[in-house]
N, C-alpha and C positions, 0 to 999 in steps of 0.2 A: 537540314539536320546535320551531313558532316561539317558544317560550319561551324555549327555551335560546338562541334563535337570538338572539333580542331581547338575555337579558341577557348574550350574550358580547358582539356590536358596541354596548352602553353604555358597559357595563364593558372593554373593549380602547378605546374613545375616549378615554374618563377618565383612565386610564391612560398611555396617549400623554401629551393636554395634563400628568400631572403629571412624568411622565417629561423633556418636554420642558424644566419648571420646572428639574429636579432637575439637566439639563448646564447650563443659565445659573448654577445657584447654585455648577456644583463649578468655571466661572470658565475649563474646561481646552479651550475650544472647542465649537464646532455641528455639526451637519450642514449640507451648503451650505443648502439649504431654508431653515433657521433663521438660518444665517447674514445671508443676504437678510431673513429678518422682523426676525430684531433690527436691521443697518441702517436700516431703515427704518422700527421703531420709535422707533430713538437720535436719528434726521432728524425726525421729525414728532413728536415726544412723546406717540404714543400708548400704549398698553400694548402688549405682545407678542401678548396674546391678541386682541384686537381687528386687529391688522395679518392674524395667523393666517386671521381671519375674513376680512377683505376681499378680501387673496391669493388665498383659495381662492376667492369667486366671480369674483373676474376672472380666475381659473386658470378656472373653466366655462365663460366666457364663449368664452376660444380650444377649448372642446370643438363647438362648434358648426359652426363649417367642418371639422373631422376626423367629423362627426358620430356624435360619440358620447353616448350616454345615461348620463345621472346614475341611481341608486339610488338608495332609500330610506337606504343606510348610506351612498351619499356626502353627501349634504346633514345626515346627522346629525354625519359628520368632519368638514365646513367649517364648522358653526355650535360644537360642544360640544370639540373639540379647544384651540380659542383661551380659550372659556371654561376650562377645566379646567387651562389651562397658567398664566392669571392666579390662579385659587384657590391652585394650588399654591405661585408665585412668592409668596403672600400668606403662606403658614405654612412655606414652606422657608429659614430660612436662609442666609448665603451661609459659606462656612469660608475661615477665611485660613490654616490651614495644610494643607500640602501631603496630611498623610494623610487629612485627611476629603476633601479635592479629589478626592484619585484613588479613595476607596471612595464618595463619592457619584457620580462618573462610571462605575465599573461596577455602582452599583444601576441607574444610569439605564440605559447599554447593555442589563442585565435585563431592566429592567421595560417598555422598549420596546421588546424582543423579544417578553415575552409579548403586550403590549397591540397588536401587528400579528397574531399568531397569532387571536389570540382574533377581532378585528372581521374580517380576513379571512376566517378559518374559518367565520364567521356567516353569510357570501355575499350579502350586502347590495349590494354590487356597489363597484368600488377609490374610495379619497381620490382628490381632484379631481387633486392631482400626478402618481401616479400614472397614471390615467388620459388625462394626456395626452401622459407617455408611451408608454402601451399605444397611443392614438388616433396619435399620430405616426407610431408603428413600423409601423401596418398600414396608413395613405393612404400613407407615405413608400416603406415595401418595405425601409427600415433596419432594424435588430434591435433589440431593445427595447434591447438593452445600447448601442448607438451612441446611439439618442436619450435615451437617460437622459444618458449621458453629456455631451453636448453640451448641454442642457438644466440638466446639475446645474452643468457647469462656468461656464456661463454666471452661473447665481445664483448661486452663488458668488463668481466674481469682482466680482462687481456690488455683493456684502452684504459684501465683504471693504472696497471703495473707499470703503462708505456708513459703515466703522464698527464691521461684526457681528464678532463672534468667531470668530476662524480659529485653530486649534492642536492639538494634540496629539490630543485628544479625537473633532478630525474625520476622525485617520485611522482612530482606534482605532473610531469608529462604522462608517465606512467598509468596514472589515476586519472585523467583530464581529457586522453586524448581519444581512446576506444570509444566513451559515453559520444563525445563532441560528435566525429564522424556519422557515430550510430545516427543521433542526432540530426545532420547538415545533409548525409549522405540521398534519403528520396527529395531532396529540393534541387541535388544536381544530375541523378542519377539517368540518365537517355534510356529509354523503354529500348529492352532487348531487340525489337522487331526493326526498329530503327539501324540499332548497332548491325546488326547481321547483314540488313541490307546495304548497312554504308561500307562493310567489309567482306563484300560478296559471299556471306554467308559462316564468314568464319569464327567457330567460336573460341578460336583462342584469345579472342581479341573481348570475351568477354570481361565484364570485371569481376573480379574476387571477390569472395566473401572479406567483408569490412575487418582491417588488422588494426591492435592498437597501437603499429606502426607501421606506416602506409611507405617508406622512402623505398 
């Protein structure tokens, strides 16, 4: 069982990062999260994937007063997510017309459906984003959906001012991606009893209740 477990949260990271590639290259908008990395990719001239990376330990860093514990599959989403989002950005093209735009935007809503089903279902414990949303919602007493929200609307408008890509794509993620998960998530999901055992018992390393953004 930690096999499976291992190669679903690889493989669902991998996936993400190329997922991630695949809405910059169809051009039609981000999710706010992204939006915010590419801003501030396009400000600092770094790559995407490396902003990915830093975001999310300074995203750990505010886990700390909410005190919440990182997992083994969160420190694997903040390091292998950013890498995987530059490979992909390396062999995806970008399309200038409209019909590869909008069937490269629903492989990506796809394939980032599966690729959260799969690392969540692994229970490795949530992406650093998520988790501090979860962490907000439980010191705060807000509902996970107010602090998401306030939190997404926030980078959002911040990666909209810096630059990032805002459009169509980000509603269609928006609207697409909660249901999909909800969806995909008991076909990848490892039964608790399993996870506890393959993690001597610990349940930080359980999964999250399912976000409609999983990075």
């Amino acid at each position: 069982m930690l096999t499976r477990r291992l190669l679903q949260l690889f493989t669902g990271v991998a996936m993400y990062g190329i997922s991630l590639a695949m809405f910059i290259r169809a051009g039609l908008g981000l999710d706010p999260w992204d939006v915010f990395h590419q801003g501030v990719a396009g400000r600092t001239g770094l790559s995407i994937g490396v902003v990915v990376i830093i975001v999310s330990f300074l995203v750990l860093l505010l886990w700390i007063p909410l005190r919440q514990w990182p997992g083994f599959g969160t420190l694997c989403n903040a390091v292998l997510v950013g890498l995987f989002a530059d490979i992909g950005l390396a062999l995806i093209p970008a399309f200038s017309h409209l019909g590869g735009q909008v069937g490269l935007l629903a492989g990506a809503v796809l394939l980032n459906g599966i690729a959260s089903a799969c690392y969540i279902g692994a229970r490795f414990g949530p992406g650093a984003r998520d988790g501090l949303m979860t962490g907000l919602a439980r010191r705060t007493g807000w509902s996970v959906r107010v602090s998401r929200t306030l939190i997404e609307v926030v980078v959002l408008a911040v990666g909209w001012f810096l630059g990032g890509s805002v459009g169509v794509g980000t509603v269609v993620y928006a609207l697409a991606i909660g249901p999909l998960v909800q969806l995909l998530l008991p076909v990848f999901m490892v039964p608790a009893a399993h996870a506890d055992a393959g993690s001597g018992g610990d349940s930080r390393s359980a999964a999250p209740e399912p976000l409609a953004s999983t990075n």
